[in-house]
N, CA, C, O and CB atoms as a CASP TS submission, in Angstrom:
PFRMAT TS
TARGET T0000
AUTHOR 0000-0000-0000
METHOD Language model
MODEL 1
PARENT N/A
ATOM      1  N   UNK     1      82.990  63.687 110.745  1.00  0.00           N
ATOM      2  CA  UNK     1      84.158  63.763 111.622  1.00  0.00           C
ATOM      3  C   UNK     1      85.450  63.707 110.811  1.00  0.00           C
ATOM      4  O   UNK     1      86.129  64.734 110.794  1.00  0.00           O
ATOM      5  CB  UNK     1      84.131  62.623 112.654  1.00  0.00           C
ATOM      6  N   UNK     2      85.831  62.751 110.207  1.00  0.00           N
ATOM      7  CA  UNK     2      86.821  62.819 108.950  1.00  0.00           C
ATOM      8  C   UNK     2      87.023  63.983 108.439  1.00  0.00           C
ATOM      9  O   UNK     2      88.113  64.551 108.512  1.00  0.00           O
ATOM     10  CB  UNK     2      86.442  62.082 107.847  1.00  0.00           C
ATOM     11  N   UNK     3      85.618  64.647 107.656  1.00  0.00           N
ATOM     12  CA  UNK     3      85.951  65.980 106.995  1.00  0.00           C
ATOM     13  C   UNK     3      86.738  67.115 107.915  1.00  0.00           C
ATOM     14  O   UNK     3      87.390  68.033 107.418  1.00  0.00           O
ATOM     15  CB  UNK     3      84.564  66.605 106.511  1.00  0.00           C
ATOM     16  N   UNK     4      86.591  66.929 109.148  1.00  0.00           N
ATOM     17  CA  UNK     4      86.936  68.426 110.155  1.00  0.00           C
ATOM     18  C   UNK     4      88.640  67.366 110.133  1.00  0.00           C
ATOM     19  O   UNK     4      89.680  67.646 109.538  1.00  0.00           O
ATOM     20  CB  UNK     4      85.608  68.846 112.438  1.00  0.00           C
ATOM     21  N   UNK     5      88.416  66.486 110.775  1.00  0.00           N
ATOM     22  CA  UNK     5      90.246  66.310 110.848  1.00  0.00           C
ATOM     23  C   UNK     5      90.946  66.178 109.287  1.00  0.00           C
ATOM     24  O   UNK     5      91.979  65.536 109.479  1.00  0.00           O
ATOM     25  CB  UNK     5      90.741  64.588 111.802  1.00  0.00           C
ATOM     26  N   UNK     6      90.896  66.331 108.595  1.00  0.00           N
ATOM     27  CA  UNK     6      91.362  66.123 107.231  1.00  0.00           C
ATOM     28  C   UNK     6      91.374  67.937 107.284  1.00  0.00           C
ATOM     29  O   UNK     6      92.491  68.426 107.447  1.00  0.00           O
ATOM     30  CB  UNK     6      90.185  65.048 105.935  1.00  0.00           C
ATOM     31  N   UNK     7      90.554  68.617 107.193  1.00  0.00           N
ATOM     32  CA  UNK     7      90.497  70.271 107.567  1.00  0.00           C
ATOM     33  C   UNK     7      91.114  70.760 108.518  1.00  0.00           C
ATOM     34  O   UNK     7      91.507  71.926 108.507  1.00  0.00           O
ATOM     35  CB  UNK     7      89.320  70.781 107.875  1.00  0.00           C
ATOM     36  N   UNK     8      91.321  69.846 109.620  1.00  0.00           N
ATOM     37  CA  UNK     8      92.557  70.709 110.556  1.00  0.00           C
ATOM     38  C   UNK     8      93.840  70.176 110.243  1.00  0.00           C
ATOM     39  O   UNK     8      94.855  70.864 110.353  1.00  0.00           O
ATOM     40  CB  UNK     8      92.432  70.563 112.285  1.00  0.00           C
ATOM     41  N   UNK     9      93.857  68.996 109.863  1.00  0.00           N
ATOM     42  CA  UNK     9      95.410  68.476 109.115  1.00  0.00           C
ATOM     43  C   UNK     9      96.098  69.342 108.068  1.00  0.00           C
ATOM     44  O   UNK     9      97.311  69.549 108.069  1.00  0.00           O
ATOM     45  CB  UNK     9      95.224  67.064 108.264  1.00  0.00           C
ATOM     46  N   UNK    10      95.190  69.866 107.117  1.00  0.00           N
ATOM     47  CA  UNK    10      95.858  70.651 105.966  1.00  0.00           C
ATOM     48  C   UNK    10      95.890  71.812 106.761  1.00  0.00           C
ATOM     49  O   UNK    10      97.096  72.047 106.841  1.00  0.00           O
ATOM     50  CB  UNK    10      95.077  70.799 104.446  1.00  0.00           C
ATOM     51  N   UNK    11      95.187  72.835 107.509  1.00  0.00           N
ATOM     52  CA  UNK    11      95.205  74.106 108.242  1.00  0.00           C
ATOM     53  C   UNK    11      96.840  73.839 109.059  1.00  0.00           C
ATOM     54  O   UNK    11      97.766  74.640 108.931  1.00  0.00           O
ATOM     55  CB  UNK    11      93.613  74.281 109.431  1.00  0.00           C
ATOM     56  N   UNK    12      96.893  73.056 109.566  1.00  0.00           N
ATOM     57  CA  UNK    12      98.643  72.751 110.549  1.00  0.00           C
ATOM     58  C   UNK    12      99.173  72.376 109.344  1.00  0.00           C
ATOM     59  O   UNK    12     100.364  72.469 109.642  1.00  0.00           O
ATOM     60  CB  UNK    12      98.921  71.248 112.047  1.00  0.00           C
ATOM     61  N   UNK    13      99.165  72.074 108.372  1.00  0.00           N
ATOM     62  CA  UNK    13     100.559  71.998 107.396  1.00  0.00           C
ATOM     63  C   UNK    13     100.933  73.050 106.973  1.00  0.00           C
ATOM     64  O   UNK    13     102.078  73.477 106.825  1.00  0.00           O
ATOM     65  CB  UNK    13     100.532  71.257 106.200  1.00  0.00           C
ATOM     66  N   UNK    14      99.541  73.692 106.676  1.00  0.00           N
ATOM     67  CA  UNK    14      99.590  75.672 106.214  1.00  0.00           C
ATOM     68  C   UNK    14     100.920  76.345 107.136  1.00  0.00           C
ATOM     69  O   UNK    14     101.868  77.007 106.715  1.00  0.00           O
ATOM     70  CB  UNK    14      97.654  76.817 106.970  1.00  0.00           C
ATOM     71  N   UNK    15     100.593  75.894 108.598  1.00  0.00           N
ATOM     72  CA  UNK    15     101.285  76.820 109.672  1.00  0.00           C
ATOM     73  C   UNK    15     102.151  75.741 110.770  1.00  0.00           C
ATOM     74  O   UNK    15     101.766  75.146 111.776  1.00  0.00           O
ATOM     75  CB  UNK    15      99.942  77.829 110.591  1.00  0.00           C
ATOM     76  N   UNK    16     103.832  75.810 109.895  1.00  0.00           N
ATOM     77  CA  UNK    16     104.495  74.688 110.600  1.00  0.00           C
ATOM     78  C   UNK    16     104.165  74.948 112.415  1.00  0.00           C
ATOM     79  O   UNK    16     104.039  74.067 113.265  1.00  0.00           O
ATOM     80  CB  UNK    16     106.345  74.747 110.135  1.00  0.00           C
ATOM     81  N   UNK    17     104.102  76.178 112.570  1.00  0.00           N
ATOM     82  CA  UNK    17     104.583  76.552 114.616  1.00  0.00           C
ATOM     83  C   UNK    17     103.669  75.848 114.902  1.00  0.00           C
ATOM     84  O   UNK    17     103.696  75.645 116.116  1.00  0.00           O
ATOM     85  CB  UNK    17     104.450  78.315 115.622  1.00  0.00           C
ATOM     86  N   UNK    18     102.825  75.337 114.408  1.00  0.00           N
ATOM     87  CA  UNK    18     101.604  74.652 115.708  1.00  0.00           C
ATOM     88  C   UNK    18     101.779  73.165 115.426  1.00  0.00           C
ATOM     89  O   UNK    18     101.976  72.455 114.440  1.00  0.00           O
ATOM     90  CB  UNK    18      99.576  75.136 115.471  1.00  0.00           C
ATOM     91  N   UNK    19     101.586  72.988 117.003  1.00  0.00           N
ATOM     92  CA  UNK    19     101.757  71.313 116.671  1.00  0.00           C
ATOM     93  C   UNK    19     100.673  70.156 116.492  1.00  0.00           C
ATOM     94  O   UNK    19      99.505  70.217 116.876  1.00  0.00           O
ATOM     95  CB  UNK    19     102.490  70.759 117.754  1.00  0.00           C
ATOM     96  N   UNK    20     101.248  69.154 115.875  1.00  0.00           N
ATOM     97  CA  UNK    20     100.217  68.760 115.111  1.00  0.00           C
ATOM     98  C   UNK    20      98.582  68.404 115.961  1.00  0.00           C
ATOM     99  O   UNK    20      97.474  68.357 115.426  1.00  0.00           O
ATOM    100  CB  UNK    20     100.869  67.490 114.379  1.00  0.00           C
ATOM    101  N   UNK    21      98.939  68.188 117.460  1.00  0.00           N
ATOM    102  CA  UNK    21      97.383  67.845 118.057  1.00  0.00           C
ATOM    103  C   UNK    21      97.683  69.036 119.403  1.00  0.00           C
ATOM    104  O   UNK    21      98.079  68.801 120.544  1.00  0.00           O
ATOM    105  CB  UNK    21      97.020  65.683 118.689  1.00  0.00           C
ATOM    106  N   UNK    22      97.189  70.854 118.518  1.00  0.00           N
ATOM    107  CA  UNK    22      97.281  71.430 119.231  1.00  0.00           C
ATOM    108  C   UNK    22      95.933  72.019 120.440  1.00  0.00           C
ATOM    109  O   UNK    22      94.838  72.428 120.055  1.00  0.00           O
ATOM    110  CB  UNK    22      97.901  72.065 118.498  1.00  0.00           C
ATOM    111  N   UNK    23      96.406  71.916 122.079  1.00  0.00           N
ATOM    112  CA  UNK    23      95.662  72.255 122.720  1.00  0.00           C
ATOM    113  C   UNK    23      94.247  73.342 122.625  1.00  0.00           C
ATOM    114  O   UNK    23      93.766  73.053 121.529  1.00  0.00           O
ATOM    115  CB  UNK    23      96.428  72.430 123.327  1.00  0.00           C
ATOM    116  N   UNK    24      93.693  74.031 123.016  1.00  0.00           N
ATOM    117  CA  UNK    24      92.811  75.374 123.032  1.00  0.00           C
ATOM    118  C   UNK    24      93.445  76.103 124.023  1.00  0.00           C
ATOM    119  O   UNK    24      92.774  77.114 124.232  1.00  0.00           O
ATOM    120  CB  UNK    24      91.198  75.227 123.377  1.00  0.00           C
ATOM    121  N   UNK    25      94.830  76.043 125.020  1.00  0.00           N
ATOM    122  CA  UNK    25      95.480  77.161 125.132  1.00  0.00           C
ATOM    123  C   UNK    25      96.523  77.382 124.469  1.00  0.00           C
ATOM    124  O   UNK    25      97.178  78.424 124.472  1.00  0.00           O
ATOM    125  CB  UNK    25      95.733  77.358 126.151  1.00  0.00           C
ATOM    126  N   UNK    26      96.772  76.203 123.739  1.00  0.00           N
ATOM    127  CA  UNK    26      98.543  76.619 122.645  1.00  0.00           C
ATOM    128  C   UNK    26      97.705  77.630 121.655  1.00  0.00           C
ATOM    129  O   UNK    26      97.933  78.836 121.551  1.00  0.00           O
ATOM    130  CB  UNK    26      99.597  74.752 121.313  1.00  0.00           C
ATOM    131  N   UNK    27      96.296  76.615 120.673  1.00  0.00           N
ATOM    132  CA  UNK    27      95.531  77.931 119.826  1.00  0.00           C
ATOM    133  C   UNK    27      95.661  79.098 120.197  1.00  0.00           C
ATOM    134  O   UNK    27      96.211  79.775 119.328  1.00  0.00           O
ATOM    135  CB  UNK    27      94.166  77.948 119.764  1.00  0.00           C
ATOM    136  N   UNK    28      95.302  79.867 121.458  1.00  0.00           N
ATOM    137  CA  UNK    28      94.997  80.816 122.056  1.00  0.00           C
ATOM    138  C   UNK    28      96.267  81.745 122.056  1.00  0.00           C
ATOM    139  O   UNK    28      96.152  82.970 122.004  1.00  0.00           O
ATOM    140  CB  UNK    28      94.461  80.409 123.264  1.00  0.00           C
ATOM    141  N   UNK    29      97.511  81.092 122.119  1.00  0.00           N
ATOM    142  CA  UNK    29      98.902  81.641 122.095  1.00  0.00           C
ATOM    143  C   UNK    29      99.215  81.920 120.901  1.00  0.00           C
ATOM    144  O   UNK    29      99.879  82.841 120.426  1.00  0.00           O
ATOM    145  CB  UNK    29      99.900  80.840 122.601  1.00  0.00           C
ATOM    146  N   UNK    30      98.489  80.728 120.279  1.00  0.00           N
ATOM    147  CA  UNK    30      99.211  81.030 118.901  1.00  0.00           C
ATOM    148  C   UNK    30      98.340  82.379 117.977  1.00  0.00           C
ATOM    149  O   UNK    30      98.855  83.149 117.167  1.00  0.00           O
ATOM    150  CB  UNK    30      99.173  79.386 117.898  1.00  0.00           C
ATOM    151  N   UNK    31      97.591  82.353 118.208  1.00  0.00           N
ATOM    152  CA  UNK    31      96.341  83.854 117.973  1.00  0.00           C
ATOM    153  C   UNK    31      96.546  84.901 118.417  1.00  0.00           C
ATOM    154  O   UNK    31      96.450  85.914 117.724  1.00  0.00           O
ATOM    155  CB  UNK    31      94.987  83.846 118.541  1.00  0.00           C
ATOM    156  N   UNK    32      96.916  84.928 119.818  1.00  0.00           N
ATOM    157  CA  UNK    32      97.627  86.133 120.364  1.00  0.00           C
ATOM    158  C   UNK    32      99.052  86.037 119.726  1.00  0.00           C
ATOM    159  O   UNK    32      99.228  87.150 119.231  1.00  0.00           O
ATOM    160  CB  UNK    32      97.678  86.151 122.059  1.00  0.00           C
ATOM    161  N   UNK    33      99.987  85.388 119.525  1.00  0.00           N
ATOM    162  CA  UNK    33     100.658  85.975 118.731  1.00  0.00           C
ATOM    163  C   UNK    33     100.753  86.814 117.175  1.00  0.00           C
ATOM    164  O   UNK    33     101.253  87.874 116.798  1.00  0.00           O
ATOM    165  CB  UNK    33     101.133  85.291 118.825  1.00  0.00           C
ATOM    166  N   UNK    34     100.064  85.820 116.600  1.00  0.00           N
ATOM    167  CA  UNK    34      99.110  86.448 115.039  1.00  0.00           C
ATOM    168  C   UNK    34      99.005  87.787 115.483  1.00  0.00           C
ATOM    169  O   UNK    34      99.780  88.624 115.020  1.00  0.00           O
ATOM    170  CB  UNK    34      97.244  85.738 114.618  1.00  0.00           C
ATOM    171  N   UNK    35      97.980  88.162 116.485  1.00  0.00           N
ATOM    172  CA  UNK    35      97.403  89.522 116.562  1.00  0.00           C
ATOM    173  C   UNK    35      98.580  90.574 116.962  1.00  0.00           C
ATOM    174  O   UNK    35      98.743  91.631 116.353  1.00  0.00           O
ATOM    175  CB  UNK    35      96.170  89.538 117.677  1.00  0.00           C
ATOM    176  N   UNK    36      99.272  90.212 117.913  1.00  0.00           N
ATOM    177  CA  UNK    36     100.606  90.906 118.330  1.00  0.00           C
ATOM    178  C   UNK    36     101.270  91.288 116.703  1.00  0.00           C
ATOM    179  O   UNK    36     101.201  92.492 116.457  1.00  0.00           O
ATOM    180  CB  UNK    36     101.756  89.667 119.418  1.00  0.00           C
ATOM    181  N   UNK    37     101.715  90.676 115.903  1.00  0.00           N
ATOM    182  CA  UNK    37     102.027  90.252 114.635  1.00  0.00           C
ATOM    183  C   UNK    37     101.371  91.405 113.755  1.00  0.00           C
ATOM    184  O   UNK    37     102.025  92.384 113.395  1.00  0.00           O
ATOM    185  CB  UNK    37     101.489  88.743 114.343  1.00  0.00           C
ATOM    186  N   UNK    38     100.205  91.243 113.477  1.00  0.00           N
ATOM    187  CA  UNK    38      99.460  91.983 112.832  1.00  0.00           C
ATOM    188  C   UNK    38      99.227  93.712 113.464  1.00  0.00           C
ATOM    189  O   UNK    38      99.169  94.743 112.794  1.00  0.00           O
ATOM    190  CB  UNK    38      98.240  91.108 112.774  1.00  0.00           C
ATOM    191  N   UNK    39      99.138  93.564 114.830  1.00  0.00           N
ATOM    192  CA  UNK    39      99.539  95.117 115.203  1.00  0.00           C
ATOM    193  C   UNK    39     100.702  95.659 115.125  1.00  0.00           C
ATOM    194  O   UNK    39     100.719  96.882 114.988  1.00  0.00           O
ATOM    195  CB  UNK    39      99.325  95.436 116.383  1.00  0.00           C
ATOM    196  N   UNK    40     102.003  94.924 115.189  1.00  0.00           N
ATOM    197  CA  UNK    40     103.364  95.514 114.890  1.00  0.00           C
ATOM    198  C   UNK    40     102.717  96.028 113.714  1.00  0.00           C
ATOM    199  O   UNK    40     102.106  97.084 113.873  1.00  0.00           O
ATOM    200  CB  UNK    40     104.802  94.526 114.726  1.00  0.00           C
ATOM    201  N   UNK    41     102.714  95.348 112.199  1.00  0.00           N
ATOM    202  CA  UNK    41     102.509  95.508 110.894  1.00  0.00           C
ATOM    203  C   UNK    41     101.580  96.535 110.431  1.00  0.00           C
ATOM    204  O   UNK    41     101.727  97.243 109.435  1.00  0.00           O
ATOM    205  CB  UNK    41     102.157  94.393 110.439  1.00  0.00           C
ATOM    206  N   UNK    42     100.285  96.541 111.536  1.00  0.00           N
ATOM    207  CA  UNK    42      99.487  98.125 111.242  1.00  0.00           C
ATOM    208  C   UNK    42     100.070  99.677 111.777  1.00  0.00           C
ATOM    209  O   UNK    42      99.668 100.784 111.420  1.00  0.00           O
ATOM    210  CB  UNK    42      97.958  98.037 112.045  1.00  0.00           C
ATOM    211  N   UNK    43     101.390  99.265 112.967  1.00  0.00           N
ATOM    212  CA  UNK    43     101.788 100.355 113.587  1.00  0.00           C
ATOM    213  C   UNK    43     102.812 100.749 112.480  1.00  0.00           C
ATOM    214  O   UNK    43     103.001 101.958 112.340  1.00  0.00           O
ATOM    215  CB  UNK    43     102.306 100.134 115.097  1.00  0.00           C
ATOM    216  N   UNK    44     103.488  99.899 111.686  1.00  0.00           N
ATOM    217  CA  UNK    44     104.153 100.272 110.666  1.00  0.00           C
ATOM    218  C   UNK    44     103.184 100.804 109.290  1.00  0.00           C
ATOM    219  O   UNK    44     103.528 101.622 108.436  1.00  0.00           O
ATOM    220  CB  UNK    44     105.037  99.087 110.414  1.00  0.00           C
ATOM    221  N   UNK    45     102.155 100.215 109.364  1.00  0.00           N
ATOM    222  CA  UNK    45     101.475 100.797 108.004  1.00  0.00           C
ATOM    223  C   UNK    45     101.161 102.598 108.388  1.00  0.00           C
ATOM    224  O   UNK    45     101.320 103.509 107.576  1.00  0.00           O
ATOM    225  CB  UNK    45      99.700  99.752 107.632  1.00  0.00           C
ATOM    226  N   UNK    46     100.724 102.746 109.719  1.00  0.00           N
ATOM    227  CA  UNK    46     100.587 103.840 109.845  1.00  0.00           C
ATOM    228  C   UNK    46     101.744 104.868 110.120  1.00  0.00           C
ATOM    229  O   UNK    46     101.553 106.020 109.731  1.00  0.00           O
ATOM    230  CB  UNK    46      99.784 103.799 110.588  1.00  0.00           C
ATOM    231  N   UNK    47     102.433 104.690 110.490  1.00  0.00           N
ATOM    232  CA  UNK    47     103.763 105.244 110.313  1.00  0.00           C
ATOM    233  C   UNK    47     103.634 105.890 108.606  1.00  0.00           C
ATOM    234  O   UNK    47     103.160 106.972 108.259  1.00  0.00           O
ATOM    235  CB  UNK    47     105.073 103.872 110.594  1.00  0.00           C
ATOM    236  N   UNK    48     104.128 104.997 107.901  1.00  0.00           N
ATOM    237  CA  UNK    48     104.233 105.191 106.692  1.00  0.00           C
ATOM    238  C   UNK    48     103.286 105.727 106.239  1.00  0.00           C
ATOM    239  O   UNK    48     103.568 106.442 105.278  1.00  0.00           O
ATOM    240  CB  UNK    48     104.480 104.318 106.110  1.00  0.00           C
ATOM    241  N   UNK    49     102.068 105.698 106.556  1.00  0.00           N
ATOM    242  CA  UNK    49     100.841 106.744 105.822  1.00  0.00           C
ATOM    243  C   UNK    49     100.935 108.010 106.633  1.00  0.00           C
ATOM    244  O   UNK    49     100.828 108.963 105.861  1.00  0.00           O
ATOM    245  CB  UNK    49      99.057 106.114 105.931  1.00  0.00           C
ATOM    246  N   UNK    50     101.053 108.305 107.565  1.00  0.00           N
ATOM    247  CA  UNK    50     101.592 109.491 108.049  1.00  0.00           C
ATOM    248  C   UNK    50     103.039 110.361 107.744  1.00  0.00           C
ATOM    249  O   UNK    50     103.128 111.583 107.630  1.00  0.00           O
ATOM    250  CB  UNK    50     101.571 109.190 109.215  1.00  0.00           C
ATOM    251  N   UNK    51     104.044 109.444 107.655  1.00  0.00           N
ATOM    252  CA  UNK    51     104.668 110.169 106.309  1.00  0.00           C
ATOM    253  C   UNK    51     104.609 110.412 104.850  1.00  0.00           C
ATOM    254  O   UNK    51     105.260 111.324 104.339  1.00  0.00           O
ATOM    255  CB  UNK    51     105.479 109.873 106.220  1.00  0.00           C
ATOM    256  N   UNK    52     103.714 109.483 104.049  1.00  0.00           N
ATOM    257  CA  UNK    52     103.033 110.082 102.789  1.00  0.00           C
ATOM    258  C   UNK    52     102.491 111.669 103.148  1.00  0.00           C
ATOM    259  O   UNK    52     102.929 112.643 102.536  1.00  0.00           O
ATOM    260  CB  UNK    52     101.650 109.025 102.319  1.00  0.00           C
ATOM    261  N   UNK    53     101.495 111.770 104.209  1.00  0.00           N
ATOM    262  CA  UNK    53     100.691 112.883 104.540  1.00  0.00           C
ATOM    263  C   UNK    53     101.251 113.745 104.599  1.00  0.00           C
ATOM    264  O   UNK    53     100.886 114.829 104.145  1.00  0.00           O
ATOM    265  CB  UNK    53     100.058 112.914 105.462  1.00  0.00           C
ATOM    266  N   UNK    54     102.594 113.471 105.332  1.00  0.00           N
ATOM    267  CA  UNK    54     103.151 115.087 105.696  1.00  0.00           C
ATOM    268  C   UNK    54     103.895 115.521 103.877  1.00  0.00           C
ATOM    269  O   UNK    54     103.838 116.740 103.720  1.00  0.00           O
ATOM    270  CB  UNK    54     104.869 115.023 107.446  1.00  0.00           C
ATOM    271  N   UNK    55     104.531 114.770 102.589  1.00  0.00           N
ATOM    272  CA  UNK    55     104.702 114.819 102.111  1.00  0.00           C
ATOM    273  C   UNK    55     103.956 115.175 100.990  1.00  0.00           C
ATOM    274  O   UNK    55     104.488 116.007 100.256  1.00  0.00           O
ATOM    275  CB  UNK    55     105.136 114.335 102.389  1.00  0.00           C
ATOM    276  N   UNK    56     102.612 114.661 100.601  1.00  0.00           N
ATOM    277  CA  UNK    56     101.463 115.185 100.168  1.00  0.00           C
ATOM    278  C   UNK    56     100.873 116.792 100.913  1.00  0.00           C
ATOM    279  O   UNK    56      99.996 117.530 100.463  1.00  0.00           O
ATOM    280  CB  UNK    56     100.496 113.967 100.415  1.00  0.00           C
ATOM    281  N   UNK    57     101.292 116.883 101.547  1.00  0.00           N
ATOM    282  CA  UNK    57     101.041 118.426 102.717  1.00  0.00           C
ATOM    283  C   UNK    57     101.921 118.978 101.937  1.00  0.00           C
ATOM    284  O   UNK    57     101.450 119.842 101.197  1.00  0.00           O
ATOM    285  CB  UNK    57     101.499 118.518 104.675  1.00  0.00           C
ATOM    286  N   UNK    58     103.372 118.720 101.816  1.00  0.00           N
ATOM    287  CA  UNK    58     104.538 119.214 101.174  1.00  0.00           C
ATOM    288  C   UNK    58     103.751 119.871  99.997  1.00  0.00           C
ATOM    289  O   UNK    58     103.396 121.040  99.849  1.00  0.00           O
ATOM    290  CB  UNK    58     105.719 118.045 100.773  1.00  0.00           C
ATOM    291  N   UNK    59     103.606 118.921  99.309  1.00  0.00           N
ATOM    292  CA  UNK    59     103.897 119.027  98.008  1.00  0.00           C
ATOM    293  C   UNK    59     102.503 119.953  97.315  1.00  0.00           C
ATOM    294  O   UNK    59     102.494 120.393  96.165  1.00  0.00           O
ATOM    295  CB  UNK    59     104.157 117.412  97.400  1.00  0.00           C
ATOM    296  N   UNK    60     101.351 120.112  98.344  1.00  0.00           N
ATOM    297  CA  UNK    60     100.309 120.802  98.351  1.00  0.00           C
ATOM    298  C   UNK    60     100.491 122.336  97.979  1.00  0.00           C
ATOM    299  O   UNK    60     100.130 123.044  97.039  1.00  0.00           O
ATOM    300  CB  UNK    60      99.773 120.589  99.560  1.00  0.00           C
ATOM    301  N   UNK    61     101.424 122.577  99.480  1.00  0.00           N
ATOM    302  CA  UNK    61     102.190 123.481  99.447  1.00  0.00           C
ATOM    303  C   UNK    61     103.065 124.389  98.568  1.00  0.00           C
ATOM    304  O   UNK    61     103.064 125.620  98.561  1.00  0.00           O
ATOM    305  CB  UNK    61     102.598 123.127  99.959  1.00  0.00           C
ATOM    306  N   UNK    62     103.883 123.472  97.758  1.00  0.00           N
ATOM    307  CA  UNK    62     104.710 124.165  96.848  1.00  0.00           C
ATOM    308  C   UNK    62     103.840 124.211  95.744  1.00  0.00           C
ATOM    309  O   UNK    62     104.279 124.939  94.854  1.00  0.00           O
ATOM    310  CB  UNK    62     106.071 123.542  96.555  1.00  0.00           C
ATOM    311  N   UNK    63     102.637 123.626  95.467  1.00  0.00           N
ATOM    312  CA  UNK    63     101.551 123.906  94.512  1.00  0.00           C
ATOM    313  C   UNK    63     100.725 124.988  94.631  1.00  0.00           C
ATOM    314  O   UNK    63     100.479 125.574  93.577  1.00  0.00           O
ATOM    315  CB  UNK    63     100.760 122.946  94.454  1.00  0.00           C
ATOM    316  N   UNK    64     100.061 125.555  95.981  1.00  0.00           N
ATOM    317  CA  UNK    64      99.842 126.437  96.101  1.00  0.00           C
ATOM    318  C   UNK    64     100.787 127.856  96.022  1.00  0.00           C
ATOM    319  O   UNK    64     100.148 128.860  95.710  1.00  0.00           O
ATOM    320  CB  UNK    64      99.347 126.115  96.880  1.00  0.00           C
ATOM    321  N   UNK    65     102.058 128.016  96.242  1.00  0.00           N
ATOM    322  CA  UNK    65     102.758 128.857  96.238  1.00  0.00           C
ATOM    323  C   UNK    65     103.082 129.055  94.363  1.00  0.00           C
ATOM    324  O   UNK    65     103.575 130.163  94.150  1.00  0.00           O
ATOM    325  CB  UNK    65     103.899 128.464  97.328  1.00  0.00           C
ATOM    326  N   UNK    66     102.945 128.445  93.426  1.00  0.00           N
ATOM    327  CA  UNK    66     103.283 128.079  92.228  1.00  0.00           C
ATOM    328  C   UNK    66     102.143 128.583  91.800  1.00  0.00           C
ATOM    329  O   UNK    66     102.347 129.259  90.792  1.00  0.00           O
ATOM    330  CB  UNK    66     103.648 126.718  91.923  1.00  0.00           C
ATOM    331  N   UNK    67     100.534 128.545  92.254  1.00  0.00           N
ATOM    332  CA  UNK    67      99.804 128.852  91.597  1.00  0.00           C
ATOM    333  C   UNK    67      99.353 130.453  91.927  1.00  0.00           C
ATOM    334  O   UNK    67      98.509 131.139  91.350  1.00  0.00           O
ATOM    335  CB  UNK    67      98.962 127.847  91.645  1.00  0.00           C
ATOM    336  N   UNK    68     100.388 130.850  93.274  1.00  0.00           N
ATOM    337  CA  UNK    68     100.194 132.531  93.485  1.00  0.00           C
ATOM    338  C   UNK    68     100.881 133.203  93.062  1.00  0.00           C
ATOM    339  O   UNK    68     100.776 134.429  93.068  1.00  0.00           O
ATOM    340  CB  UNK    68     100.208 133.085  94.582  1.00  0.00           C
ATOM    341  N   UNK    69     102.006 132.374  92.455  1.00  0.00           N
ATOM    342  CA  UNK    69     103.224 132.968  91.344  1.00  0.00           C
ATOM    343  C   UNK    69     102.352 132.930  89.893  1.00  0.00           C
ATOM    344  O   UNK    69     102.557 133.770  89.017  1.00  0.00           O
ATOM    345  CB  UNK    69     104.915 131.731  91.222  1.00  0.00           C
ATOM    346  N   UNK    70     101.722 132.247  89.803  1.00  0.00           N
ATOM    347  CA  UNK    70     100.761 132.384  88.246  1.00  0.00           C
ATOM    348  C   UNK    70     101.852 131.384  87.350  1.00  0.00           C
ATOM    349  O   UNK    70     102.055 131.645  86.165  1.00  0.00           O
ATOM    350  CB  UNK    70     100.605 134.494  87.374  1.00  0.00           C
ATOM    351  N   UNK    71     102.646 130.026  88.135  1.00  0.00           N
ATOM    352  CA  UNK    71     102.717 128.800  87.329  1.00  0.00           C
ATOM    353  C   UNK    71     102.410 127.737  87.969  1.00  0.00           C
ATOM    354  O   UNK    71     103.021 126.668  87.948  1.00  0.00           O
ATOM    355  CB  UNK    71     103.881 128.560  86.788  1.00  0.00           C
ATOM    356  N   UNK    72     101.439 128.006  88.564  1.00  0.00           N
ATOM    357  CA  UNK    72     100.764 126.281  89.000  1.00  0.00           C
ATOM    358  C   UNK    72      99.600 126.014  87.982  1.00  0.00           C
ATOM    359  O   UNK    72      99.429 126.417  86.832  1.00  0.00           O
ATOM    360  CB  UNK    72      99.920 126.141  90.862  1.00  0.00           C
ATOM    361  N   UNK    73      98.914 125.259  88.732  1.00  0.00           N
ATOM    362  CA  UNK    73      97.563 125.204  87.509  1.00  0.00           C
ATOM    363  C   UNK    73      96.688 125.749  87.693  1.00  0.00           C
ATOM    364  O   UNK    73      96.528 126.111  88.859  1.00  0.00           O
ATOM    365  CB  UNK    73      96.885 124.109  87.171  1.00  0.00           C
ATOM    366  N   UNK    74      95.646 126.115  86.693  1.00  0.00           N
ATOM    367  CA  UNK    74      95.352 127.326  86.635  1.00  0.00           C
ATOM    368  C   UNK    74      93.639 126.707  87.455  1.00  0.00           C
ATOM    369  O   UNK    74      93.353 125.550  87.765  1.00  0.00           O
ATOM    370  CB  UNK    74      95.554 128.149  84.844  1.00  0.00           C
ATOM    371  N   UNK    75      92.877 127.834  87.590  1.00  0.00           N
ATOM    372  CA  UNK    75      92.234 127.661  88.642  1.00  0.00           C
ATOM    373  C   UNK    75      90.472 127.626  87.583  1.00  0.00           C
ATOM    374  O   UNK    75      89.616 127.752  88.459  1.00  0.00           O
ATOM    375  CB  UNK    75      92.694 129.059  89.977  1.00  0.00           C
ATOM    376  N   UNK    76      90.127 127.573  86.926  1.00  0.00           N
ATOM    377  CA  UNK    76      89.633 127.515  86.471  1.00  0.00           C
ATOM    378  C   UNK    76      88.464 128.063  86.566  1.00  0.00           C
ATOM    379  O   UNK    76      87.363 127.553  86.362  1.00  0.00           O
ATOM    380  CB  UNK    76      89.841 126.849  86.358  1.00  0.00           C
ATOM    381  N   UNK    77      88.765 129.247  86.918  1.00  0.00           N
ATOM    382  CA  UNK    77      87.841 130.321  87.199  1.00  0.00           C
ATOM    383  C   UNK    77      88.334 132.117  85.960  1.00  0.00           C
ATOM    384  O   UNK    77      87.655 133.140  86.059  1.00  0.00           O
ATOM    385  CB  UNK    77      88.118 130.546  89.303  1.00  0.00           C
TER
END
């Protein structure tokens, strides 16, 4: 018993927002927020990998046009 409260004591010092003898619906809030949290942060990761893509598309592009001019790289055929 000691070992688990000594383990949830250091876990709430980790994370000031929760208080120190928190309920199982504050947990529950506080998780749904995390997750809210973490989906903002993936809607931004994907954002940003979808503009790499279109830029890597770009840049595909002006490689292929470079290599029908006969100065891209050469095709190795």
């Amino acid at each position: 018993m000691d070992s688990d409260s000594d383990r949830d004591r250091q876990q709430q010092e980790h994370s000031s927002e929760q208080p120190p003898h928190a309920t199982p619906r504050e947990h529950v809030r506080e998780m749904e927020k995390h997750l809210q949290e973490m989906g903002g942060y993936l809607r931004r990761m994907e954002e940003r990998l979808r503009r790499l893509d279109e830029q890597l598309g770009h840049l595909e592009a002006e490689d292929d046009r470079a290599v029908d001019r006969g100065r891209g790289w050469p095709t190795g055929g």
